[in-house]
Gaussian input, Z-matrix of N, CA and C with variables (Angstrom, degrees):
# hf/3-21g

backbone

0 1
 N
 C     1     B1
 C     2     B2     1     A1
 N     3     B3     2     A2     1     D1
 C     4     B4     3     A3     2     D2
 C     5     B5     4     A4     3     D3
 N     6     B6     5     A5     4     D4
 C     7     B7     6     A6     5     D5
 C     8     B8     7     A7     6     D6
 N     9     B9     8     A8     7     D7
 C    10    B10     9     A9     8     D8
 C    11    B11    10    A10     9     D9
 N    12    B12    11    A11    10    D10
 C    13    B13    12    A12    11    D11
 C    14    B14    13    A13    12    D12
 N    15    B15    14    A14    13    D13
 C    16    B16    15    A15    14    D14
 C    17    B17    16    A16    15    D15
 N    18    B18    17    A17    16    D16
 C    19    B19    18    A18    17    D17
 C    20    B20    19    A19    18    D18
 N    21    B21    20    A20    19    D19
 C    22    B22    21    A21    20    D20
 C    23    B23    22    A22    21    D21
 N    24    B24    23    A23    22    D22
 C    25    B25    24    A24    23    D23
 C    26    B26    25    A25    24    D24
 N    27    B27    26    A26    25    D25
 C    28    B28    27    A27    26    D26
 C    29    B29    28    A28    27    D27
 N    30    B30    29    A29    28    D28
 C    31    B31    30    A30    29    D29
 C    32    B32    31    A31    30    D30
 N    33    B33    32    A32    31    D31
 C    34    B34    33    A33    32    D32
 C    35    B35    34    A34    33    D33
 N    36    B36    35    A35    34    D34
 C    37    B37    36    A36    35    D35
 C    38    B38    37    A37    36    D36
 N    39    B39    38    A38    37    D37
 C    40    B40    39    A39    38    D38
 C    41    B41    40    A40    39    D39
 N    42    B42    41    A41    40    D40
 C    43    B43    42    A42    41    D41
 C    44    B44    43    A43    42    D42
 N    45    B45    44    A44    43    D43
 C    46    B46    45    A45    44    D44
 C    47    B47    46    A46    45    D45
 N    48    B48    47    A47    46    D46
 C    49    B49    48    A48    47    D47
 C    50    B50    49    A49    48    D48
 N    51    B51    50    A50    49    D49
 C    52    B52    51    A51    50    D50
 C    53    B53    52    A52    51    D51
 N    54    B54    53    A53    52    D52
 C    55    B55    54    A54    53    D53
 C    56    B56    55    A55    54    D54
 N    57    B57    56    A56    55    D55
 C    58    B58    57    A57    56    D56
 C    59    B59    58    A58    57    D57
 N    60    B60    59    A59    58    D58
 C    61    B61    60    A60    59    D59
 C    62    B62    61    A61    60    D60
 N    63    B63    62    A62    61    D61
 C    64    B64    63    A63    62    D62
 C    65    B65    64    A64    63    D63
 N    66    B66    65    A65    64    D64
 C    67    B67    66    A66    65    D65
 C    68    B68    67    A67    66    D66
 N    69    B69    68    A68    67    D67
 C    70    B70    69    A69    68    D68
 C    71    B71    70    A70    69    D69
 N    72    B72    71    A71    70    D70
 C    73    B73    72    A72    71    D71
 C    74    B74    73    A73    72    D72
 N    75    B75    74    A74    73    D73
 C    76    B76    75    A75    74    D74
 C    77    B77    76    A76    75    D75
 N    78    B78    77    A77    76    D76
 C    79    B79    78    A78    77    D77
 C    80    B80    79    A79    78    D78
 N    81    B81    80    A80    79    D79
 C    82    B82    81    A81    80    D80
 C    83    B83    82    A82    81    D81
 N    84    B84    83    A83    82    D82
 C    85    B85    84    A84    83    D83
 C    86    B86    85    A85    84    D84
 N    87    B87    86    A86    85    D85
 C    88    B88    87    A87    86    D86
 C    89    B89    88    A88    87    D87
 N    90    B90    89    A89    88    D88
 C    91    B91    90    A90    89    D89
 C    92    B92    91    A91    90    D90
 N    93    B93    92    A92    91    D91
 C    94    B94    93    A93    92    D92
 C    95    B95    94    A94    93    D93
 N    96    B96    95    A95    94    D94
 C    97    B97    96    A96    95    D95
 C    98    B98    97    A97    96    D96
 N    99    B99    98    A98    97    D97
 C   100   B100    99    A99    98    D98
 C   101   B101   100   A100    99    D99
 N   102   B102   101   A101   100   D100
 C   103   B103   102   A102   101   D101
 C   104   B104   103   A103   102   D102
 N   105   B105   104   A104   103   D103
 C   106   B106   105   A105   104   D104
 C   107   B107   106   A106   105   D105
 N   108   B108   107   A107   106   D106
 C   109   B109   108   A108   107   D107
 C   110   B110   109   A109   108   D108
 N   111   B111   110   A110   109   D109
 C   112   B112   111   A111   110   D110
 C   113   B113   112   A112   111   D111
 N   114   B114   113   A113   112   D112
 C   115   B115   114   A114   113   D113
 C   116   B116   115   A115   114   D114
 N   117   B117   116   A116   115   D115
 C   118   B118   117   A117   116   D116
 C   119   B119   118   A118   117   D117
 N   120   B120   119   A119   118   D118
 C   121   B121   120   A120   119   D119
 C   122   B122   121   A121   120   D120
 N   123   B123   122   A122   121   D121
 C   124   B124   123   A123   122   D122
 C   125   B125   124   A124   123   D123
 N   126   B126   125   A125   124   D124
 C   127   B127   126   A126   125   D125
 C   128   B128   127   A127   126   D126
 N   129   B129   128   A128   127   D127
 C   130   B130   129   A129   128   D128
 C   131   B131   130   A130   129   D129
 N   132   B132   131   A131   130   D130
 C   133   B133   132   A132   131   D131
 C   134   B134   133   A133   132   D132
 N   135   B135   134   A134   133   D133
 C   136   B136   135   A135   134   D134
 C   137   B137   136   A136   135   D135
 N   138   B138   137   A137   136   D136
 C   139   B139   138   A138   137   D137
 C   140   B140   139   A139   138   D138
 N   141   B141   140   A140   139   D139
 C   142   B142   141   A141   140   D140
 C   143   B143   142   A142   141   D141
 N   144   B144   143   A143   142   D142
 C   145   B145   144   A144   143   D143
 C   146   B146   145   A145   144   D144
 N   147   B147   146   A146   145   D145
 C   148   B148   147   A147   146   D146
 C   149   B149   148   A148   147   D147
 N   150   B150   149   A149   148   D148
 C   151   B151   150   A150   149   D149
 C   152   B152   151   A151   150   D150
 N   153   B153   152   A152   151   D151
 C   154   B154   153   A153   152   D152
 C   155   B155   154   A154   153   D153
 N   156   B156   155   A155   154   D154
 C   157   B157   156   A156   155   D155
 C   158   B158   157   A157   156   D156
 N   159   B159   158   A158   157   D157
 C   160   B160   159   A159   158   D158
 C   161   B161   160   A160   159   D159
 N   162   B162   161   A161   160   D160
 C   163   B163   162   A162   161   D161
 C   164   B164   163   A163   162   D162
 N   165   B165   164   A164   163   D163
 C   166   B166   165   A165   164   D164
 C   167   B167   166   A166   165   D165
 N   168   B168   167   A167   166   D166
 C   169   B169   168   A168   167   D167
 C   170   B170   169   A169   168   D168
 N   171   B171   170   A170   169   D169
 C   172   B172   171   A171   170   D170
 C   173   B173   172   A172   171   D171
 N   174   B174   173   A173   172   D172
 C   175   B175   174   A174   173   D173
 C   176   B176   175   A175   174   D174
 N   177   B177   176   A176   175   D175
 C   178   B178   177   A177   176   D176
 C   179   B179   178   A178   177   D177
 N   180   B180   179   A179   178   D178
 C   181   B181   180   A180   179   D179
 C   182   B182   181   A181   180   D180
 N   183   B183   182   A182   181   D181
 C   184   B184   183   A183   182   D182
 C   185   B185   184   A184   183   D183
 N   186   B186   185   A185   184   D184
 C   187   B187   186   A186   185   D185
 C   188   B188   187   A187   186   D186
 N   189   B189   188   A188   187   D187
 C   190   B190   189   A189   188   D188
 C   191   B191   190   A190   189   D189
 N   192   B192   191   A191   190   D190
 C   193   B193   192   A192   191   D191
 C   194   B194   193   A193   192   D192
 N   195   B195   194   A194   193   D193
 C   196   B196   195   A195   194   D194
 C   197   B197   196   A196   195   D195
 N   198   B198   197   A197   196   D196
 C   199   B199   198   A198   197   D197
 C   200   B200   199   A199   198   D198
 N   201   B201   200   A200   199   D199
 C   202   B202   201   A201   200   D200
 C   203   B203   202   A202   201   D201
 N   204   B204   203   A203   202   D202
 C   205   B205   204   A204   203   D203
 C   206   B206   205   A205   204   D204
 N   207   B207   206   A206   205   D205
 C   208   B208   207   A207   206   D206
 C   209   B209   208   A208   207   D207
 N   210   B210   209   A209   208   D208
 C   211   B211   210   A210   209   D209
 C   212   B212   211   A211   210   D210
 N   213   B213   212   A212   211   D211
 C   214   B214   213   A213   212   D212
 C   215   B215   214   A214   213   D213
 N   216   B216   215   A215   214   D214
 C   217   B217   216   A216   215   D215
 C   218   B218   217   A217   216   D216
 N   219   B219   218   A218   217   D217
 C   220   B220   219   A219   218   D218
 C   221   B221   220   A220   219   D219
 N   222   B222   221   A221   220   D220
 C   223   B223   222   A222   221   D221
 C   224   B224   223   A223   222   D222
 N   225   B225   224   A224   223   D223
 C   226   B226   225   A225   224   D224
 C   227   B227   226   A226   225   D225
 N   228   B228   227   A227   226   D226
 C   229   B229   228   A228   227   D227
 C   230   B230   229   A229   228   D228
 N   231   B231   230   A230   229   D229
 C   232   B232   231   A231   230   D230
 C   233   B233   232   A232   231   D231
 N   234   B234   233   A233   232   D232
 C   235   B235   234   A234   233   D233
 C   236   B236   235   A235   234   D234
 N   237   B237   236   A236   235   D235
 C   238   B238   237   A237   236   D236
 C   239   B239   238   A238   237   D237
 N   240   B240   239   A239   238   D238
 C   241   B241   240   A240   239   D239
 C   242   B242   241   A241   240   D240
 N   243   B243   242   A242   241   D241
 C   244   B244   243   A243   242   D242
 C   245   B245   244   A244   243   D243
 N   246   B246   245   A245   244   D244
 C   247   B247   246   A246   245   D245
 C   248   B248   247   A247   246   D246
 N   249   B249   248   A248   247   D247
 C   250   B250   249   A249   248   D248
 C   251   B251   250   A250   249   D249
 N   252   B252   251   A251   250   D250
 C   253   B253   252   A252   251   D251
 C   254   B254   253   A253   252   D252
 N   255   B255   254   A254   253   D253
 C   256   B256   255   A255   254   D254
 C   257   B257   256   A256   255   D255
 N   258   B258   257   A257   256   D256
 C   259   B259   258   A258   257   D257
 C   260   B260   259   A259   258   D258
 N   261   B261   260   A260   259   D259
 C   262   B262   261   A261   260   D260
 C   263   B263   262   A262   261   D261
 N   264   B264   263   A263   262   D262
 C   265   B265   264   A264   263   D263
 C   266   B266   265   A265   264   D264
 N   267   B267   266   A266   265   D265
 C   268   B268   267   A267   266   D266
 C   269   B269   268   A268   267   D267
 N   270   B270   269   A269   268   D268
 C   271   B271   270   A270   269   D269
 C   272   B272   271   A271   270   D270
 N   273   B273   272   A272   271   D271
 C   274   B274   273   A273   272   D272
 C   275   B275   274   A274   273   D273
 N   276   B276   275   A275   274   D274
 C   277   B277   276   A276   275   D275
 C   278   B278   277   A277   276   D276
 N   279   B279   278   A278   277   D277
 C   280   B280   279   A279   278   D278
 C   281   B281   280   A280   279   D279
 N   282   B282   281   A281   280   D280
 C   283   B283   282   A282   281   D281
 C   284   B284   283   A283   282   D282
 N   285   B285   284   A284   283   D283
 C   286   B286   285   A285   284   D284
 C   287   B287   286   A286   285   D285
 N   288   B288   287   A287   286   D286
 C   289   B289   288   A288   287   D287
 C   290   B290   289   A289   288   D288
 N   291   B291   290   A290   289   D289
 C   292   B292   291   A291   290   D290
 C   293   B293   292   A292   291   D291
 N   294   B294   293   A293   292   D292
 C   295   B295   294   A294   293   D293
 C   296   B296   295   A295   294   D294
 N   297   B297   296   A296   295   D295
 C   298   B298   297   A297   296   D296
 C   299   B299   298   A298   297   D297
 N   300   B300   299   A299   298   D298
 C   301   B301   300   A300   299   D299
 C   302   B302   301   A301   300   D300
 N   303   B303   302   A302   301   D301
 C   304   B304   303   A303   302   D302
 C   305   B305   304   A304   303   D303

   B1=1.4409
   B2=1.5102
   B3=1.4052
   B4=0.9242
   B5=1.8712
   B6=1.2281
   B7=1.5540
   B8=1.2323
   B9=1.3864
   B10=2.0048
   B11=1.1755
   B12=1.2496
   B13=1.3687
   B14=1.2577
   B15=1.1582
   B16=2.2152
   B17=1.8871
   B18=1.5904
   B19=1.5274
   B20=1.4261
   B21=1.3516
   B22=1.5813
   B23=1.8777
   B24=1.1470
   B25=1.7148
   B26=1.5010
   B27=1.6787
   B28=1.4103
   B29=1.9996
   B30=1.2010
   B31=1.2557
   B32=1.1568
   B33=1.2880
   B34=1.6097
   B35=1.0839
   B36=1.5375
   B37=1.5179
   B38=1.7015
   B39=1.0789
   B40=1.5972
   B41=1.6123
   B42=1.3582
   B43=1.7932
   B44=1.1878
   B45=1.4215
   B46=1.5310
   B47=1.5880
   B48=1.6449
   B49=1.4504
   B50=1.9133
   B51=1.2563
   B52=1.7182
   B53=1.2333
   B54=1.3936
   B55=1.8096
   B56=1.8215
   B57=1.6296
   B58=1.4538
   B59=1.7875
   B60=1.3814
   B61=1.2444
   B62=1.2008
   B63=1.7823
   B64=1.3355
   B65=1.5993
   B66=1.4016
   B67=1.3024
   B68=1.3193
   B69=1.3968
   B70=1.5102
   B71=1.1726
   B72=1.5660
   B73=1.5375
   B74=1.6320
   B75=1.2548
   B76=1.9641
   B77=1.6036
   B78=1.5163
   B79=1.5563
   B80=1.8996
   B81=1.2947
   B82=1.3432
   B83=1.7887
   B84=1.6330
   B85=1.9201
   B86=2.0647
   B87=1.3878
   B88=1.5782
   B89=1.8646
   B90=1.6802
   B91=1.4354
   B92=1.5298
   B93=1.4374
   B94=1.2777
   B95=1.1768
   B96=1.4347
   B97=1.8588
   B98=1.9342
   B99=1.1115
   B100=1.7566
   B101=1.6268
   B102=1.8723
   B103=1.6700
   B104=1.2397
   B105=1.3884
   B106=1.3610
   B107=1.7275
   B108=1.7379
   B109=1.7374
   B110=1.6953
   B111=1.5261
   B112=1.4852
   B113=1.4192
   B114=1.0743
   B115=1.3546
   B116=2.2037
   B117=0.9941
   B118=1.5184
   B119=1.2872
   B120=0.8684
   B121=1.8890
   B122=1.6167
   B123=1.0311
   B124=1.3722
   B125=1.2434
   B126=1.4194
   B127=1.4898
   B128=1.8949
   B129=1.3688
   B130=1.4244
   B131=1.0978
   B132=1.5169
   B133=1.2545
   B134=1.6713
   B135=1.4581
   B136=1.9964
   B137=1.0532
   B138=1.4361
   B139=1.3420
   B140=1.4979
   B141=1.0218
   B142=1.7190
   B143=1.3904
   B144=1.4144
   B145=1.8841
   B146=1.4160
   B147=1.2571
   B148=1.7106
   B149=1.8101
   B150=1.4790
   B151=1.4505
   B152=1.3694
   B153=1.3794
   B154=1.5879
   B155=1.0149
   B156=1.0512
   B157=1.9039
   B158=1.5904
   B159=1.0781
   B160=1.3404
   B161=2.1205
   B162=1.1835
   B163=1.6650
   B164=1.8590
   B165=1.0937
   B166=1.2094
   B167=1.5013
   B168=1.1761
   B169=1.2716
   B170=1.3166
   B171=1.9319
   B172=1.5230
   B173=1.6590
   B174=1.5632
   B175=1.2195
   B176=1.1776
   B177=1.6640
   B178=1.2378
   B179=1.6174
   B180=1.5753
   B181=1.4715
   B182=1.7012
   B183=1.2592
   B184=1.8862
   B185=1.6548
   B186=1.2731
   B187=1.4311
   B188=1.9172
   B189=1.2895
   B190=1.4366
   B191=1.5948
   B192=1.3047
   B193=1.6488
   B194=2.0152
   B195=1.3804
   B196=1.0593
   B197=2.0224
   B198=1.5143
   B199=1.5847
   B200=1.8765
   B201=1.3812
   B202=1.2038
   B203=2.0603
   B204=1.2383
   B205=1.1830
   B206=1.4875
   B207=1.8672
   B208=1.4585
   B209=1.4378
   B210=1.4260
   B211=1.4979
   B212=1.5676
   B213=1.6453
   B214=1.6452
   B215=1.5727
   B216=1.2204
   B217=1.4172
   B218=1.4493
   B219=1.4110
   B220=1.5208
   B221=1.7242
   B222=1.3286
   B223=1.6983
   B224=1.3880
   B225=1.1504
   B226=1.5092
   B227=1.6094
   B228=1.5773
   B229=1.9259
   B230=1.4300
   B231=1.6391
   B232=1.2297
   B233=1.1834
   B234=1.1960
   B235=2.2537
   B236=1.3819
   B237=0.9365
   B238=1.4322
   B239=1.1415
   B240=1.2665
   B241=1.9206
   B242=1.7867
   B243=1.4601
   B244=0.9416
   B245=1.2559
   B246=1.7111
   B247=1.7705
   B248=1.6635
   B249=1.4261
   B250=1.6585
   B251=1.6012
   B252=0.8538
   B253=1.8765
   B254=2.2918
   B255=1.0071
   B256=1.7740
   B257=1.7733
   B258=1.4124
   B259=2.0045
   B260=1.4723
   B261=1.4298
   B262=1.4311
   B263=1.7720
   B264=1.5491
   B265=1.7525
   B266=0.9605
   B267=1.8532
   B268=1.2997
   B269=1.4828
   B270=1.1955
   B271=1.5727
   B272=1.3182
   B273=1.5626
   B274=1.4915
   B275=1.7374
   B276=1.0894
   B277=1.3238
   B278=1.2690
   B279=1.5659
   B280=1.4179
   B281=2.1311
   B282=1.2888
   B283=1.6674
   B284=1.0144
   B285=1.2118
   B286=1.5333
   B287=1.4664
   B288=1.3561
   B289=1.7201
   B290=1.6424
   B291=1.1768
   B292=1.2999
   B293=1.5249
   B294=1.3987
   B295=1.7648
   B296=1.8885
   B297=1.4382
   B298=1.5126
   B299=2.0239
   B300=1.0227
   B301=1.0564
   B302=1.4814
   B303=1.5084
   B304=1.5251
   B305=0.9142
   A1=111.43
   A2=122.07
   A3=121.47
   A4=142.28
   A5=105.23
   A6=108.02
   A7=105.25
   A8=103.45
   A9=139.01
   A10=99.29
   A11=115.46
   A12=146.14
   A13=139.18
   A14=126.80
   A15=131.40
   A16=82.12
   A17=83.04
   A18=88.55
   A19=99.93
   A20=119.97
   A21=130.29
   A22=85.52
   A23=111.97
   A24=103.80
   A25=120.58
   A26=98.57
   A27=101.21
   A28=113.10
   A29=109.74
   A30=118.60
   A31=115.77
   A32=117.53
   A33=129.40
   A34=143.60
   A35=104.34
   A36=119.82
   A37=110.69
   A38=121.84
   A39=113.19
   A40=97.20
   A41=93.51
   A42=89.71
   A43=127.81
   A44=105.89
   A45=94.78
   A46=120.14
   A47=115.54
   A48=94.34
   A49=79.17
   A50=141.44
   A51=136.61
   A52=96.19
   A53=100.76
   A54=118.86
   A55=88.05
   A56=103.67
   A57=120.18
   A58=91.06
   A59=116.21
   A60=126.76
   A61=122.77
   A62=114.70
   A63=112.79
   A64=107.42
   A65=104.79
   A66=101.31
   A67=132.72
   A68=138.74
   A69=140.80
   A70=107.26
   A71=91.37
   A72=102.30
   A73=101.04
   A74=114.83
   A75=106.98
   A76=78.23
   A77=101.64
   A78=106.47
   A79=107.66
   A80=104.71
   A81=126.87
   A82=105.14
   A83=75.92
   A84=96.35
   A85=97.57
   A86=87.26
   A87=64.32
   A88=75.61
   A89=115.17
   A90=126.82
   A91=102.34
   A92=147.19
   A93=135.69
   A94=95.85
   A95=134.76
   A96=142.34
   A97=101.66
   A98=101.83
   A99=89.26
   A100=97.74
   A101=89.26
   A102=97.15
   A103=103.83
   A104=127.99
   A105=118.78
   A106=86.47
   A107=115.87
   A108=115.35
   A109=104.65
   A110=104.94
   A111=108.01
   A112=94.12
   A113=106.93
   A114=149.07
   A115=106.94
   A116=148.47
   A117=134.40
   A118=100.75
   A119=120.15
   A120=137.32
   A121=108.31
   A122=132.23
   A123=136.36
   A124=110.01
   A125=133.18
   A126=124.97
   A127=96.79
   A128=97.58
   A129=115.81
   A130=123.54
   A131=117.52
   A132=135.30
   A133=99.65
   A134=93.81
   A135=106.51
   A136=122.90
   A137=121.14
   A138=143.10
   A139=114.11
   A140=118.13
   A141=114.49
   A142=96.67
   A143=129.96
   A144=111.20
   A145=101.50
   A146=133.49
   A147=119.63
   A148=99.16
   A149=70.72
   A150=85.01
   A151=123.44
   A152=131.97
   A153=109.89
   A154=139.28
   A155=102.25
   A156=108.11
   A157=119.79
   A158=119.93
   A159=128.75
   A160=111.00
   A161=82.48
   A162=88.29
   A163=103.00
   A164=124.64
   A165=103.12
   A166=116.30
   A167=127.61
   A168=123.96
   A169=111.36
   A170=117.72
   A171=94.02
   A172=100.83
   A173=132.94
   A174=125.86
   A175=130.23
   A176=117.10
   A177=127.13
   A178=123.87
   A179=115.97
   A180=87.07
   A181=85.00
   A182=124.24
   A183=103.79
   A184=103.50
   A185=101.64
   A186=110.02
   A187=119.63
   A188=91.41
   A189=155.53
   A190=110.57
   A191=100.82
   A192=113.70
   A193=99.20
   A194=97.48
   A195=118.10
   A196=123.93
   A197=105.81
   A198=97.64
   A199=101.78
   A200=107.92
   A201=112.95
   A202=100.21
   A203=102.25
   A204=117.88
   A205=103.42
   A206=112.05
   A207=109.78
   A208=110.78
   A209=116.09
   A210=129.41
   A211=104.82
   A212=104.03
   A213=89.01
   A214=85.47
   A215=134.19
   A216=110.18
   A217=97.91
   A218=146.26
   A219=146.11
   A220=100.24
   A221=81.14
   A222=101.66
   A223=116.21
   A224=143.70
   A225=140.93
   A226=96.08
   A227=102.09
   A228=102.31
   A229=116.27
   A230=117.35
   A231=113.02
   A232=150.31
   A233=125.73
   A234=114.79
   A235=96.37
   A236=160.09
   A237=129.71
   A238=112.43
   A239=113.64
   A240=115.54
   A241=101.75
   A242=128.79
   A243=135.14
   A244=125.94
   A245=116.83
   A246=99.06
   A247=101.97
   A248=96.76
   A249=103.91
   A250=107.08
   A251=121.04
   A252=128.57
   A253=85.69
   A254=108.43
   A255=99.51
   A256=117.85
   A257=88.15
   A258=114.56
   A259=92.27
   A260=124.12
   A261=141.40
   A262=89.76
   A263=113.51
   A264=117.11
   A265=120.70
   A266=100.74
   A267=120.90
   A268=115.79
   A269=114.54
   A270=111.26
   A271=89.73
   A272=134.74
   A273=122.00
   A274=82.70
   A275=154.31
   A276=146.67
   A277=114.25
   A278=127.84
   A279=113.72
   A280=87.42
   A281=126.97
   A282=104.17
   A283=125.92
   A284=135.63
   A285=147.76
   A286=94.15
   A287=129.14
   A288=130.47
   A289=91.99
   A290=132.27
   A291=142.05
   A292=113.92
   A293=100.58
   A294=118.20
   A295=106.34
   A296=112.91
   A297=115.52
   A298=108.03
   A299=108.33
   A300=119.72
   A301=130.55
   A302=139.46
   A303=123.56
   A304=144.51
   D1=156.71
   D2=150.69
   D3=-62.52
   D4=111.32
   D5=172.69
   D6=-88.21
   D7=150.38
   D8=-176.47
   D9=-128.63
   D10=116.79
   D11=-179.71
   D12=-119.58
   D13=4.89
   D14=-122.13
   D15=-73.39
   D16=141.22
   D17=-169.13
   D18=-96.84
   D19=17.56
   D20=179.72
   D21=-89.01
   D22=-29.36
   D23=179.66
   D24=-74.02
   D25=-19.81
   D26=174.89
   D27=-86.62
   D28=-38.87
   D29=172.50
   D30=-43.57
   D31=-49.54
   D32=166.80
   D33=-91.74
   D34=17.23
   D35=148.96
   D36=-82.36
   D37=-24.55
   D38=-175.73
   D39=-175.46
   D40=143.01
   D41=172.20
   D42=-95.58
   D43=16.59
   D44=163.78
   D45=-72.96
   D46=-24.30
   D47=-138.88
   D48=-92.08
   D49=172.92
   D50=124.99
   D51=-98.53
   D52=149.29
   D53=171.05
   D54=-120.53
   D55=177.76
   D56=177.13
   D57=-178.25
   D58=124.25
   D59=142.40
   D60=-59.08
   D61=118.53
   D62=169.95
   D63=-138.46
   D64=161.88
   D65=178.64
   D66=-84.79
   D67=161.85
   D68=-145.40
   D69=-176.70
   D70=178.33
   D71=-169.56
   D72=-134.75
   D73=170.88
   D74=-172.22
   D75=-150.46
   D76=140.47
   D77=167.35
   D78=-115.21
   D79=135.70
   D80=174.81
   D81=-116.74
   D82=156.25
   D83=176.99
   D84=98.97
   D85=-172.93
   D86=-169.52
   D87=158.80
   D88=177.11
   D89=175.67
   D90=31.04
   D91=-120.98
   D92=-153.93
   D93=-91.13
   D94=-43.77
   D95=179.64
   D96=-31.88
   D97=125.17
   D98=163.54
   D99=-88.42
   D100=166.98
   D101=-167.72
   D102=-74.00
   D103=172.72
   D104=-156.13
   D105=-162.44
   D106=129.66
   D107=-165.62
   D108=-117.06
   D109=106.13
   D110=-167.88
   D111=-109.03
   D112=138.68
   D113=175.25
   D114=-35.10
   D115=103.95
   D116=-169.74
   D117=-152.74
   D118=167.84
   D119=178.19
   D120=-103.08
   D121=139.38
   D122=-173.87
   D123=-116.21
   D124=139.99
   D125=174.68
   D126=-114.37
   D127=116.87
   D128=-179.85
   D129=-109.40
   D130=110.60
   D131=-150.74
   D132=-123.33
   D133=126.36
   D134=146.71
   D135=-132.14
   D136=170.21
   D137=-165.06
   D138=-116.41
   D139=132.75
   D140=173.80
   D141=-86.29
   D142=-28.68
   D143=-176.17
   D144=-105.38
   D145=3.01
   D146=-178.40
   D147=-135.36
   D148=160.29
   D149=174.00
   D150=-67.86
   D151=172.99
   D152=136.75
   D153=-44.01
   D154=-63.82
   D155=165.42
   D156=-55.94
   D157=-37.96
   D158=171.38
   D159=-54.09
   D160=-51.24
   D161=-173.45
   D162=-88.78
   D163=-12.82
   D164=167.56
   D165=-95.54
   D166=3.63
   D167=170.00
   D168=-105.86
   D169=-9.01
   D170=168.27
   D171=-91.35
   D172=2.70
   D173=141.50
   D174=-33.35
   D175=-71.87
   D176=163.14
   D177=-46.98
   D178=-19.69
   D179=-172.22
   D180=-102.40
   D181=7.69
   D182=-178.68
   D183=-66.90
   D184=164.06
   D185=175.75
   D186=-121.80
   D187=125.09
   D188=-22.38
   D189=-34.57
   D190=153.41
   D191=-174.56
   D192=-82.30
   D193=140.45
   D194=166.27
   D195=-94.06
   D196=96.90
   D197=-168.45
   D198=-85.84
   D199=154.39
   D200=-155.32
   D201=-163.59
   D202=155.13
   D203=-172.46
   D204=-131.45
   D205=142.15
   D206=173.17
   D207=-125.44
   D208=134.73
   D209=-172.92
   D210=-141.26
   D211=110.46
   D212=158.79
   D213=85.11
   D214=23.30
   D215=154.94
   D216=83.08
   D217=8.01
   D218=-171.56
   D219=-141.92
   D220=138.28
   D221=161.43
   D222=-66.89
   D223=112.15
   D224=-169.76
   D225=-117.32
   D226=101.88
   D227=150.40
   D228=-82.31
   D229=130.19
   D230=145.86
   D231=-42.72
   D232=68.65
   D233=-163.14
   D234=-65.78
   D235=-3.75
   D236=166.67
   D237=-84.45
   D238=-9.63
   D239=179.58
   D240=-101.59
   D241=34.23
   D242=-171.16
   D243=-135.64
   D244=89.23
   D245=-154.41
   D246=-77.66
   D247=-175.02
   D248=177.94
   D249=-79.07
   D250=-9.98
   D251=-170.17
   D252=-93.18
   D253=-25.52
   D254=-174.52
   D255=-87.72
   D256=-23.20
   D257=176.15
   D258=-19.99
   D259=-84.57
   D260=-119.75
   D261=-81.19
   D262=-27.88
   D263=179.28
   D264=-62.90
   D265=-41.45
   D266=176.85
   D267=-64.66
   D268=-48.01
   D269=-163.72
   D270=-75.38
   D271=-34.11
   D272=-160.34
   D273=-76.92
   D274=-131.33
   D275=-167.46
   D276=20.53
   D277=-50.28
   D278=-161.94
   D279=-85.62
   D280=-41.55
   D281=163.53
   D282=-48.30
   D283=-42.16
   D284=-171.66
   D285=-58.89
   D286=-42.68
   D287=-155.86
   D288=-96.24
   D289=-31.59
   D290=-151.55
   D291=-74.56
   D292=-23.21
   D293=167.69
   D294=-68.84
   D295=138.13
   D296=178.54
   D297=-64.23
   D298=120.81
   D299=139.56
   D300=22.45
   D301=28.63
   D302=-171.73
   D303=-25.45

């Protein structure tokens, strides 16, 4: 399905975080499957008070956990691994993170 995301919604939940849609690739298959590089949109996120690493693991520890990959100094979400029923977890997590740093 299609996910809706506008990262102008994330910007304006808090100014720490910038987001930017970019394009990507996601690999599937895995154990006997060879990997296989499909085509996906990435939502790439930074922080003015955390690190990468810093902000993708307080991703991972929100609840529900947010899984996430870092390249290039950016938080990269997968949207194709993101149904429309998970949106509302997601966006509540990316506000929750969007506040600076204490």
């Amino acid at each position: 399905g299609v996910v809706a995301l506008d990262p102008e919604a994330v910007r304006a939940a808090g100014g720490d975080l910038s987001a930017e849609v970019i394009p990507g690739t996601s690999e599937v298959g895995g154990g006997a499957s060879p990997r296989e590089a499909l085509p996906t949109f990435l939502l790439a996120l930074r922080s003015r008070s955390r690190t990468a690493d810093a902000l993708e693991a307080a991703l991972r520890r929100h609840d529900p956990p947010v899984l996430a990959r870092i390249k290039d100094g950016r938080v990269l979400l997968d949207l194709r691994t993101v149904a429309p029923e998970e949106l509302p977890a997601l966006s509540a997590a990316l506000r929750a993170l969007a506040a600076p740093e204490a």
